[in-house]
Structures are given as structure tokens and as C-alpha cells.
C-alpha positions in Angstrom: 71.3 -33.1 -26.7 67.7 -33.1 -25.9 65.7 -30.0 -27.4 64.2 -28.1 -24.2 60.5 -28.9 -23.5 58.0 -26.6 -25.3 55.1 -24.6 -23.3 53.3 -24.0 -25.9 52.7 -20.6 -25.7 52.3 -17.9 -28.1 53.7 -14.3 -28.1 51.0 -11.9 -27.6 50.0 -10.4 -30.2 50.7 -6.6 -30.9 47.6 -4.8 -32.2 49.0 -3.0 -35.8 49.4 0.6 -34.0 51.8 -0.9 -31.1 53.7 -3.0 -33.5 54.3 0.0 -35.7 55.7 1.7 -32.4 57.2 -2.0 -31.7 59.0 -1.5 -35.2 60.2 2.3 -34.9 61.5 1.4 -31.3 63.8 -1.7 -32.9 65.1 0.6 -35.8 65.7 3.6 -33.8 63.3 5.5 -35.6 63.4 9.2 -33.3 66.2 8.6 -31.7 64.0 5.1 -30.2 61.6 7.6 -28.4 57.6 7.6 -28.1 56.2 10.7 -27.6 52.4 10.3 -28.3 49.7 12.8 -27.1 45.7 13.4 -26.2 44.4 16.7 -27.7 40.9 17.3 -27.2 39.3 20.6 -27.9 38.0 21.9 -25.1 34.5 22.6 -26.1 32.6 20.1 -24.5 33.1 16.9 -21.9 34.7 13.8 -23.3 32.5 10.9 -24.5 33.2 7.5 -23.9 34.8 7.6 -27.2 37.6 9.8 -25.9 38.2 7.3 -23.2 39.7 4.8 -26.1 42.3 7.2 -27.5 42.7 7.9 -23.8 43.8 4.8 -23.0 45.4 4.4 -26.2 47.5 7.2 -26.4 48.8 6.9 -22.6 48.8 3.5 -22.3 51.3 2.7 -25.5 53.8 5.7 -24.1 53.6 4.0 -20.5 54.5 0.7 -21.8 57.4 1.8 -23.8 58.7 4.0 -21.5 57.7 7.3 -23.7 55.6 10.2 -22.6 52.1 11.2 -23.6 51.1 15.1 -23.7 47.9 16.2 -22.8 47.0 18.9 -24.8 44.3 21.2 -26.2 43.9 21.9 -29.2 41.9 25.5 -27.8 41.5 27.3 -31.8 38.0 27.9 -31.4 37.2 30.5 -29.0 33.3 30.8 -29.5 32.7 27.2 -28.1 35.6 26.9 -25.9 35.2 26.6 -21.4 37.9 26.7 -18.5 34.6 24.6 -17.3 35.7 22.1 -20.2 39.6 22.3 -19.6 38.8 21.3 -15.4 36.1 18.6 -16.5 38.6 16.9 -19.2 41.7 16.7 -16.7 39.7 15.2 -14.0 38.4 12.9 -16.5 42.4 11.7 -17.8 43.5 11.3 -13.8 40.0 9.5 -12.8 41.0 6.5 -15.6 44.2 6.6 -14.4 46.5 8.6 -16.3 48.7 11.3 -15.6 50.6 13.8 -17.8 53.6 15.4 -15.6 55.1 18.1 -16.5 53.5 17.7 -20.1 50.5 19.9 -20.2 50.3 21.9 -23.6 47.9 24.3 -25.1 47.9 25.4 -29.4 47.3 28.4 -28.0 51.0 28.4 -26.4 52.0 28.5 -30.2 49.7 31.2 -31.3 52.7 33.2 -32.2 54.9 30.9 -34.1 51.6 29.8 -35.9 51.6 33.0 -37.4 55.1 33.7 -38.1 54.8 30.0 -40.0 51.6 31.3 -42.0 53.9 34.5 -43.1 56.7 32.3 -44.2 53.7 30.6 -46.2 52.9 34.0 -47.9 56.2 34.7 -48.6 56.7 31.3 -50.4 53.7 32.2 -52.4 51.7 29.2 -50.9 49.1 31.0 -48.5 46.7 34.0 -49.7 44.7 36.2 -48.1 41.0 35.4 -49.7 38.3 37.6 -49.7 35.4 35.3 -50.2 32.9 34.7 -47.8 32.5 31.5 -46.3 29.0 30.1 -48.8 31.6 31.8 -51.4 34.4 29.7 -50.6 32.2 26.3 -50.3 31.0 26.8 -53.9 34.2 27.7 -55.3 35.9 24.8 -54.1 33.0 22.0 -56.0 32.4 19.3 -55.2 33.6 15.5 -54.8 32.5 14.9 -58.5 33.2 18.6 -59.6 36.0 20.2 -60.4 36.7 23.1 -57.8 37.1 27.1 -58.9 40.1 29.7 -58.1 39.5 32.5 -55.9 39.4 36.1 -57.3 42.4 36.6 -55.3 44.8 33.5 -55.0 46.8 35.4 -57.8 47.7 38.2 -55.3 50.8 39.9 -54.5 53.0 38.3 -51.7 53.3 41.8 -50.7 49.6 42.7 -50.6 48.8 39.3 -49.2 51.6 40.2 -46.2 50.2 43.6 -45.9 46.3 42.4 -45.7 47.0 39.1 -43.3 49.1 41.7 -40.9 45.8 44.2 -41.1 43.5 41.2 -40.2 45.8 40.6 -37.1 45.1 44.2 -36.8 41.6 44.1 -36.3 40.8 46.4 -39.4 38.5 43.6 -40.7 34.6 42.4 -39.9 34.5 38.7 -38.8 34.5 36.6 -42.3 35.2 39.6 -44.7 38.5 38.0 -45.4 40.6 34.5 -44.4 43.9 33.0 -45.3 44.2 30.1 -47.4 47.1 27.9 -48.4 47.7 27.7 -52.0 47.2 23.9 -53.1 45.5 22.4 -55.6 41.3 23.7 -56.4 40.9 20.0 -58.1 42.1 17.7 -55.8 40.5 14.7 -55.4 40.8 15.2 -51.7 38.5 18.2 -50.7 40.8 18.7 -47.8 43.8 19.8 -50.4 41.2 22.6 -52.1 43.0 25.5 -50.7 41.8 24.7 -47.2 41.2 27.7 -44.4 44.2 28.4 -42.3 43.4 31.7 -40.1 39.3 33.3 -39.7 38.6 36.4 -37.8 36.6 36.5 -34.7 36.7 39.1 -32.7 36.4 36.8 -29.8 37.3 36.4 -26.4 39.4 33.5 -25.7 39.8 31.6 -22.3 43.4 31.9 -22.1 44.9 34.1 -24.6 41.9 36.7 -23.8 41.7 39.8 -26.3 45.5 39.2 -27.9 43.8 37.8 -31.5 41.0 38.2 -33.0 42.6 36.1 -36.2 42.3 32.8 -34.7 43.9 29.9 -36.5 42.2 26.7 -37.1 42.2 23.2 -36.3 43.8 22.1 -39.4 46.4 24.2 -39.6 46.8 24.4 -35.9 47.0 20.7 -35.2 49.9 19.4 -37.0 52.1 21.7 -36.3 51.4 21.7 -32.4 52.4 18.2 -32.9 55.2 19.0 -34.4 56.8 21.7 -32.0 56.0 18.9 -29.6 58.5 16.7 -31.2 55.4 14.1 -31.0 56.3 10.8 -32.7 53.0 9.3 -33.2 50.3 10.8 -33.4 47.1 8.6 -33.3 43.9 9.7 -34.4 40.7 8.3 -35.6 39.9 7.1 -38.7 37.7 10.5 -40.0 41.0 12.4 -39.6 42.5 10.0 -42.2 41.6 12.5 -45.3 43.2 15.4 -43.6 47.0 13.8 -43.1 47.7 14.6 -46.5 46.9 18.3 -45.7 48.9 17.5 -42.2 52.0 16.1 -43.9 51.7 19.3 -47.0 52.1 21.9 -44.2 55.0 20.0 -42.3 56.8 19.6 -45.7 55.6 23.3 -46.8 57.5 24.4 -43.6 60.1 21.7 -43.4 59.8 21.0 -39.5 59.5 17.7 -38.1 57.4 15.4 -39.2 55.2 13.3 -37.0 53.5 10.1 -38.0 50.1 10.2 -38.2 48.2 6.8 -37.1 44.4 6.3 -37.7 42.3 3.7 -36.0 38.6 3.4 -35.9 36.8 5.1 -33.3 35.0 3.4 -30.7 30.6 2.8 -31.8 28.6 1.8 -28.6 25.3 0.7 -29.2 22.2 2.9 -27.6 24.9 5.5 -27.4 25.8 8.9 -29.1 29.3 9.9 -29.5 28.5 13.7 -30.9 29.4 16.5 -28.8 26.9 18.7 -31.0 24.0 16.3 -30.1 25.2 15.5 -26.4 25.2 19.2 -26.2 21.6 19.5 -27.5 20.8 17.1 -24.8 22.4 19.6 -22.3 20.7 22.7 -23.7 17.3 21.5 -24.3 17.4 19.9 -20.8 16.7 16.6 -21.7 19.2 15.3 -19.1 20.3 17.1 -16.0 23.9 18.1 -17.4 27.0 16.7 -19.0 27.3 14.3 -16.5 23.5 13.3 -16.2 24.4 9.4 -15.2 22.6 8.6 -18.2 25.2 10.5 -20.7 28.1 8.4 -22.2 30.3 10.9 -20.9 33.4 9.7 -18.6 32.0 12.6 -16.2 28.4 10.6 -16.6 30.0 7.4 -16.3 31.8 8.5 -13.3 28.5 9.5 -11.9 26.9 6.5 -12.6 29.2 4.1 -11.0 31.1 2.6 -13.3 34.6 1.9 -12.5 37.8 3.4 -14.1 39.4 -0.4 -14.4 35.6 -2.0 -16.1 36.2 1.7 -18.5 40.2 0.7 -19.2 39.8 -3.1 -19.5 36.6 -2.3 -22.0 38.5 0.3 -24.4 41.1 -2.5 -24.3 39.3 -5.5 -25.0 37.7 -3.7 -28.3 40.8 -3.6 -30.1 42.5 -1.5 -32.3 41.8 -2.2 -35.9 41.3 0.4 -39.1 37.6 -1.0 -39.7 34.3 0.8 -38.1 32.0 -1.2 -35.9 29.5 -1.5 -33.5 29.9 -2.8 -30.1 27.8 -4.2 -28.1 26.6 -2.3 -25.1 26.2 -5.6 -23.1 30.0 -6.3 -23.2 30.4 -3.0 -21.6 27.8 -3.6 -18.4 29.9 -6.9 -18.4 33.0 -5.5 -17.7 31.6 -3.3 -15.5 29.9 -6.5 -13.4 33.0 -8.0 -13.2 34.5 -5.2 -11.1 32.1 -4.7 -9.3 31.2 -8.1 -8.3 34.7 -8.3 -6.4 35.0 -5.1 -4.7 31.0 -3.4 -4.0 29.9 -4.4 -0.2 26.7 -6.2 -0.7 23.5 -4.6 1.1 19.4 -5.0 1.3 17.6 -2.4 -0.3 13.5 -2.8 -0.9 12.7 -0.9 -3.9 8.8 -1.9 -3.6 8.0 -2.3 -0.5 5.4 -5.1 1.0 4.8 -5.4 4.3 5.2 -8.6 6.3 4.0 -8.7 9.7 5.8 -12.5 11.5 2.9 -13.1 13.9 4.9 -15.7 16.1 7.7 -13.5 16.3 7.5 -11.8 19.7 6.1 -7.9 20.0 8.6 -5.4 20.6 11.7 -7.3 20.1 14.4 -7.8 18.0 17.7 -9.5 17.2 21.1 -8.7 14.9 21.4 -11.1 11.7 25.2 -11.3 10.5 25.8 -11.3 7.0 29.0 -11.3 4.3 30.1 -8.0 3.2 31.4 -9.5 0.2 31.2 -13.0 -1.0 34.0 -12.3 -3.3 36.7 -10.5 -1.1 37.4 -12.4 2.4 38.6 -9.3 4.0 35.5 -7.5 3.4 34.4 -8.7 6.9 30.9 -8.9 8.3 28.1 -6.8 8.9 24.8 -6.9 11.8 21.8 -6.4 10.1 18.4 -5.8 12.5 15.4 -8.3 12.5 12.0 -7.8 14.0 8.3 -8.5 13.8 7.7 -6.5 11.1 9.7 -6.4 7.6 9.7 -5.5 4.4 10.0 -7.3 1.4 9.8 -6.8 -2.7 6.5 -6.5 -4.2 7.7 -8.8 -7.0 8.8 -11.8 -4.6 5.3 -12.6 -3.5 2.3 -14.3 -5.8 -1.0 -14.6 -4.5 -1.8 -17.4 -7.3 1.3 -18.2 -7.5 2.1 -20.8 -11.0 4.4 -24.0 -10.3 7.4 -22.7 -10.8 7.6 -19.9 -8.5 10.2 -20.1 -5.8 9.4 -17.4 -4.1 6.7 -16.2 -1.1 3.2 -17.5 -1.8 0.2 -18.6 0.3 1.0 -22.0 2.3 3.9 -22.2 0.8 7.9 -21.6 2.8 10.9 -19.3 1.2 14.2 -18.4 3.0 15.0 -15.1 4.6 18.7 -14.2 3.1 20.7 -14.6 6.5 17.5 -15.5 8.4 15.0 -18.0 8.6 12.5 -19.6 6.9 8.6 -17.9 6.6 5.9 -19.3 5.5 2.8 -17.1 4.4 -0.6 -17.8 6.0 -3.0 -14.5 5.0 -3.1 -11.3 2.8 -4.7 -8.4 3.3 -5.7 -6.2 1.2 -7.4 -2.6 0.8 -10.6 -1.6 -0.1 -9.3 -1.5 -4.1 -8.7 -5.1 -3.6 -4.7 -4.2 -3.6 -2.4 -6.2 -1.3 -0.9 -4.0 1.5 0.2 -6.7 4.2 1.2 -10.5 4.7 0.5 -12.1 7.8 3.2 -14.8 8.2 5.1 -17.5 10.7 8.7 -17.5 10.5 10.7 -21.3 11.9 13.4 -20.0 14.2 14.5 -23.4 14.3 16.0 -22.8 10.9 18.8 -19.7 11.8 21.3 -21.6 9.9 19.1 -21.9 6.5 18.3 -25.2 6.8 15.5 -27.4 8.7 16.6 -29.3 11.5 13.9 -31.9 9.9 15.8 -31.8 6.6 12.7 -29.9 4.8 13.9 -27.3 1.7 12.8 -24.5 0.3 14.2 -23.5 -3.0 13.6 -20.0 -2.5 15.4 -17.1 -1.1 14.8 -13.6 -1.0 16.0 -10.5 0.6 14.2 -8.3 3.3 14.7 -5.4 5.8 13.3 -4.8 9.1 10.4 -2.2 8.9 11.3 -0.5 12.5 14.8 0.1 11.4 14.4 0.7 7.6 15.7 4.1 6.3 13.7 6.0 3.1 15.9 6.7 0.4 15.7 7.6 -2.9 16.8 5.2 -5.5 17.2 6.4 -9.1 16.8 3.4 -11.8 18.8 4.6 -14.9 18.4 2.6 -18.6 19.7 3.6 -21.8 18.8 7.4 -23.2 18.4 6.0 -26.5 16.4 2.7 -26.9 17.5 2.1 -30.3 21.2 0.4 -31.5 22.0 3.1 -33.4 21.5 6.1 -31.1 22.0 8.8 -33.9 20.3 7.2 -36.9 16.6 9.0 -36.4 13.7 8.1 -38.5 13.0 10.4 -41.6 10.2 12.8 -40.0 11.2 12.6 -36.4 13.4 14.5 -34.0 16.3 12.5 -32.7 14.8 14.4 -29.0 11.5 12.8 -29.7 13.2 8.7 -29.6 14.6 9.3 -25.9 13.7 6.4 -23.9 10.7 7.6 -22.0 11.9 5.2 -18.8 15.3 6.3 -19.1 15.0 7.4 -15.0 12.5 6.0 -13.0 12.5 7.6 -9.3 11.9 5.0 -6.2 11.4 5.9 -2.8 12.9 2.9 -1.2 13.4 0.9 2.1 17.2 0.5 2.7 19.3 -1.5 5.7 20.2 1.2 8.3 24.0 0.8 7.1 23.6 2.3 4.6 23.2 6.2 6.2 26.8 5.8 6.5 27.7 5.8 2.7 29.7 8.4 0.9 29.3 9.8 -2.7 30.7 7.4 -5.0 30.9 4.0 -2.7 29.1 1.7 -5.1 27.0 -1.6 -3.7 24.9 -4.9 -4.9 22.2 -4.2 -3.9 21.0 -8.2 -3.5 18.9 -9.8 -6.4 18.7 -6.3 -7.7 21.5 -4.8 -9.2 24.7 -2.4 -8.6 24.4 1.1 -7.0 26.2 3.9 -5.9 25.9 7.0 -3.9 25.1 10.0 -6.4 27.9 12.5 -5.9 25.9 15.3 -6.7 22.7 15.2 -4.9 23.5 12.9 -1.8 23.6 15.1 1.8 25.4 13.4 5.1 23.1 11.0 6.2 20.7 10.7 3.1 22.5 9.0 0.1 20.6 8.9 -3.1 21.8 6.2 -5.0 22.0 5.6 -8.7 21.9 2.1 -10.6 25.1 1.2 -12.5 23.9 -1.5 -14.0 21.4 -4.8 -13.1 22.4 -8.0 -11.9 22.0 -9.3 -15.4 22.4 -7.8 -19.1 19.1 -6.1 -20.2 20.3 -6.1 -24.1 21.4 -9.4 -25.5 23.9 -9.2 -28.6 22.6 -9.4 -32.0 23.3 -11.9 -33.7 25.6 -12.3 -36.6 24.3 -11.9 -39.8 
């Protein structure tokens, strides 16, 4: 018997998160069920950062078959928005997520968070501790120094039950007294140090309103939301590795089920901060016109800005999943983001410096309708008319007075290619009293509609163009990174990290754009030709005048660095 023909292909391989999930599936581990989850805190937008545990987190459950819980983790009333809450939903559905029927907040489980704290007292393993908060850090040392027991981790369970129930009270100040779980003051992990389960704050909170004023936190919170979830795995970053022995101590502690917790490293973008404190200094000090200024690495930014969900999801996914930190390149990002666009963004002429070109041959007071491709890339992105006259307008950069050999483009007795036109050939400049060039008087070949010379002459330059009678103003926004350095957060010793913005972070153009173009709605992106990728600015375009932000140029403005 012959052996059957071999295609040579390998099995795709699982990244070690999805084969763990792989593994439980085959051994029945949970009954064979996934149940993962996304719990941000509302307390700012998410970051681009979020986006990867995004995608992770509901794209394992949706290709096993399991669910994925949105939830947020909402212990921290002080810093906490329904603004946030609305902006981080949006954000899940716009990459392309949805959560059902599973929408959770920790503060659902306010109350069985503190009936499991008073089983904790009652086991003698929680205290109420009347230190204050510099108190407590000193008493608990250091990494190389042994930590210190609190005055009263020796109390009572009954004066311990009878002081936690007068905090819930409200007989307290905020920070005269917390609850602490009794662990170990020299552990090795500062986590284990008899760690903070409940503070007071006699706070408002956005959902629960003015029920507390102990409010529980995100320690002691987290785990155990988790576990009333029945969550199976639950994935988190690498900087929550430390705290899943203090997870898995409270689960045991209380002897409810058990999730799995799962690190992975987070995602590092270069000329990009990931820190809601420092994004949020960016808001505040009005460095940036909001969370999603199109020059944050927010998903709302991002949104703004153009880039598309599918570039976002295909990017998270093409960085991995591994348990070491890294950088990655911001390049490889604008590339993904290129390659969608590239197939779907209608192409269009847009002058950002204008020069105007007067076609003295061309016949006073006329005009005709050039055709020209939609979309190179997409067949069934049809055709569009485009006006042409006398008088146009071209870039600033595509003509040379003294021009060097190797310039293709417009120069003095020299021929370049209208896109969809015909060929022009520069004969004069004028100029202004300053000596600056205002004006080119040219001759265009109308013999040469196609692109080509009926006499077989070539030009080897082509550049784009708009008529000047039919040209619309618009404002065009040119957006760069906010950070010109690699590492965004790493400031020099002596400086500010506000003081290293990128001064030419948003340059403002009043352009020339094809008439088209008045048509656009918020959010339809474009190529601009020769220029770069665009879309309509959802914020502060009106009916009839767009404003249009870059996404990204034509070509990557940051080249990798190279391997050391």
C-alpha cells in the first residue's frame, strides 16, 4: 500500500496561553468550559494596551466556543466615570467584540465581598488595623527588610467584628482604620505582608451611590469577582504576576472556586505611553484636546484618528503572546494599518501647499471632467469625474525652479504627467516682490489624454493636481507621534516628561481638496494621492466642511532599530 502524499504542512502553532486552554479543554478541566473575562477599572479610557487583552481575552473564548465577561472592576470610587464605563463599551464593540448577556460590575458583589471579609475575621485571618496608611508602609519593610506586626493584628475576633461592622457604619474618619488579612509580615512577596482588604471613603460611587463608604479594593475585590463568575482563566499581564499568590491565599482562605490565573506580557509601543496616570496628565494639563485627541494611544484616539478596527486586531495578534517584556516597533503598527487601508479608502486629490498653475493654451472659461479609479485595489469601487480647467493647483514640493538631475517632477522646460490628465510642461515663474514663487505659467499636450505621447515621448513624472475654480478649502490636520522619543515614559533626569512632547505633533493646513470630497462623513478614511491616509474628524467636521485628520503617510516615518 502506498503511504498517502505528504503536503507538507505544519499545524499551527498555539501560542502557550491557548495551548494551556487547548490542554484543559482535552482533559475536561471545568467541565471542558472557557469562561475568560476583560475587567478594566473604569477610571480612565483604554490604551492601546487594553486592546491586546481585548482581543485576547474575547478572541480565545470565541474560538473555543466559551464566553468572555466584560466586567469592571469599579472599587475605587474617587477616580471612577459613567463617562469611562460608556467610552470602554464602545471601545470593546468598535474592535469587534461583544459580551451578551455578560456584563458584570465588582460592585454587584459588594455584599458578599463583605460577608466573605467577616468569615475572614471570624477565622482569625483578617483584622481591623488602626494604622495609617505611611504607618502601614513602614511596618510592612521592605524587599531586603524584614516587615513589623501591627499594634493590633493580635485583636479579638470579636472586637475586630464589632470595629469592621462600625466602619461600614460610618462612625470612622477616612484612613483612621482598614482591614487587613492576616498573612505573613516577612514574606518575601510584599504582596503577602498583611495586604489592605477594605479602606474608608466616604465617597460617592457611580453605581452603588451613598450605600458604602468602606469600599473594598482591587486585590481583594478581583479574585473573588472572578470567582463568583465561575471564570476559568483569567489572563492578566505580567505585573499582576506577584499578586496571584495573594489571589490564590484568598480563594483557598474562603474555599470557593478557583480560577487560573495566566500572565502574559503587556503590549510596549514605541513613542507611546501606556499609563493612564500620565495619559491623564496629558488630559488635565491640556496638552492634547481630550482622551481621544487623535494623537493619544487610546482605542477612542485611534478611532479618531483613522485607524481601522481589523489593522488594531490583526496588530495585537501579530505581536504574540509570550511571558517576556518588549518593545514594538511603532512602524509595524502604521503597517498594518496601510495594509487596510490601501484596499478599502477611496483615493482622492487633496493640495496641502498649494501652487498655482495657470495652462495658458488651455482655453478661457472652460472646462472638462477627468475620470479616475476610486480604488486601485477594489474593482467595485467604481469611478469618479474629477473637474479640469485653466487654472490648477498643484503641491509646493512637486515643482523646482533649479531643479538637480534627478528630479521627476515639474521644473522649467521640462514635461511631468497630470494624474488622470495630460502632460504640462512649465514655461515661466512668477514670483512676488519677496522673490517667492506665487504662479507657473505652463502649456499642457492635449494630445496626451491617455498618459502617453502619440509621438512615443515619456515623462517619468507624475503628480497630482486640482482645478483652482472648483477646489474646496478645508482644513487638514497633520498628526505625528506625541512623544518623539522610543521610550515615551523614560524622561531625562531634570526634565518634565510634558516638556519632551513633540513640538510638530499637529501641524494645521488649510488645504485645496477635489469638490468630492464635501460629501464625506465623519469617519470615511481616504489616500489622499502621494500624500498619505486621511479621515473625516468625527468631532469637529460640520455637513459640507470635513476636517480631516492624517492616519498615517504613504510611507513609514520611523524605521526599526536594529538588532543589537
Amino acid at each position: 500500500m502506498n503511504a498517502p502524499e505528504s503536503d507538507n504542512t505544519e499545524p499551527e502553532r498555539l501560542d502557550f496561553i491557548r495551548q494551556i486552554v487547548a490542554d484543559d479543554i482535552a482533559s475536561k478541566k471545568n467541565g471542558g468550559k472557557v469562561v475568560t473575562r476583560f475587567p478594566p477599572e473604569p477610571n480612565g479610557y483604554l490604551h492601546i494596551g487594553h486592546a491586546k487583552s481585548i482581543c485576547l481575552n474575547f478572541g480565545i473564548a470565541k474560538e473555543v466556543g466559551g464566553t468572555c465577561h466584560l466586567r469592571f472592576d469599579d472599587t475605587n470610587p474617587e477616580k471612577e466615570d459613567t463617562e469611562y464605563v460608556e467610552s470602554i463599551m464602545e471601545d470593546v464593540r468598535w474592535l469587534g467584540f461583544d459580551w451578551g448577556d455578560n456584563l458584570f460590575y465588582a460592585s454587584d458583589y459588594f455584599d458578599q465581598l463583605y460577608d466573605w471579609a467577616v468569615k475572614l475575621i471570624k477565622d482569625g485571618k483578617a483584622y481591623v488595623c488602626d494604622l495609617s496608611a505611611d504607618e502601614v508602609s513602614e511596618y510592612r519593610g521592605g524587599w531586603n527588610k524584614e516587615g513589623k506586626d501591627s499594634p493590633n493584628r493580635d485583636r479579638s475576633v470579636e472586637e475586630n467584628l464589632d470595629l469592621f461592622a462600625r466602619m461600614k457604619a460610618g462612625e470612622f474618619k477616612d484612613g483612621e482604620k482598614s482591614l487587613r488579612a492576616k498573612i505573613d509580615m516577612n514574606s518575601s512577596n510584599m504582596n503577602l505582608r498583611d495586604p489592605a482588604m477594605y479602606r474608608i471613603r466616604h465617597q460617592h460611587h457611580h453605581r452603588t451611590g451613598d450605600k458604602w463608604c468602606i469600599y473594598p479594593t482591587y486585590d481583594w475585590t478581583h479574585g473573588q469577582s472572578d470567582s463568583l463568575e465561575g471564570i476559568t482563566h483569567s489572563i492578566c499581564t505580567l505585573e499582576f504576576e506577584n499578586h496571584r499568590p495573594l489571589y490564590d491565599w484568598y480563594v483557598e482562605a474562603l474555599g470557593i472556586h478557583h480560577p487560573q490565573q495566566i500572565e502574559f506580557a503587556r503590549l510596549n509601543v514605541t513613542h507611546t505611553l501606556t499609563s493612564k496616570r500620565k495619559l491623564l496628565a496629558l488630559v488635565e494639563g491640556g496638552h492634547v484636546s481630550g482622551w481621544d485627541d487623535p494623537r493619544m494611544p487610546t482605542i477612542s484616539g485611534m478611532r479618531r484618528r483613522g485607524y481601522p478596527a481589523d489593522a488594531l486586531r490583526d496588530f495585537c495578534a501579530h505581536t504574540g503572546v509570550t511571558k517576556f517584556n518588549g518593545m514594538t516597533d511603532l512602524a509595524l503598527l502604521e503597517l498594518y494599518v496601510r495594509g487596510s487601508l490601501n484596499k478599502t479608502a477611496n483615493r482622492a486629490m487633496v493640495i496641502i501647499d498649494p501652487l498655482k498653475v495657470v495652462i495658458e493654451n488651455y482655453p478661457e472659461g472652460e472646462s472638462e471632467m477627468r475620470q479616475a479609479k476610486n480604488n486601485p485595489e477594489d474593482d467595485e469601487a467604481g469611478i469618479r469625474e474629477m473637474p479640469f480647467g485653466r487654472e490648477l493647483y498643484i503641491e509646493r514640493a512637486d515643482f523646482m525652479e533649479d531643479a538637480p538631475k534627478k528630479f521627476f517632477r515639474l521644473t522649467v522646460g521640462k514635461e511631468v504627467r497630470l494624474k488622470n490628465a495630460f502632460f504640462l510642461k512649465c514655461n515661466e515663474v512668477i514670483k512676488d516682490d519677496s522673490g517667492e514663487i506665487v504662479e507657473l505659467r505652463c502649456t499642457y499636450d492635449p494630445e496626451t489624454s491617455g498618459g502617453k505621447a502619440p509621438d512615443g515621448r515619456k515623462v517619468k513624472g507624475t503628480i497630482h493636481w486640482v482645478s483652482a475654480e472648483h477646489a474646496v478649502d478645508a482644513e487638514v490636520r497633520l498628526y505625528d507621534v506625541l512623544f518623539e522619543q522610543e521610550k515615551a515614559g523614560d524622561v531625562p533626569d531634570g526634565e518634565d516628561l510634558m516638556d519632551t512632547i513633540n513640538p510638530k505633533s499637529l501641524e494645521v493646513k488649510q488645504a485645496k481638496v477635489e469638490p468630492s470630497l464635501v460629501k464625506a462623513q465623519a469617519g470615511d478614511s481616504f489616500q489622499f494621492e502621494r500624500t498619505g491616509y486621511f479621515c473625516v474628524d468625527a468631532k469637529d467636521s460640520s455637513p459640507g466642511k470635513p476636517v480631516f485628520n492624517r492616519t498615517v503617510t504613504l510611507k513609514s516615518g520611523y524605521k526599526p532599530k536594529p538588532a543589537e
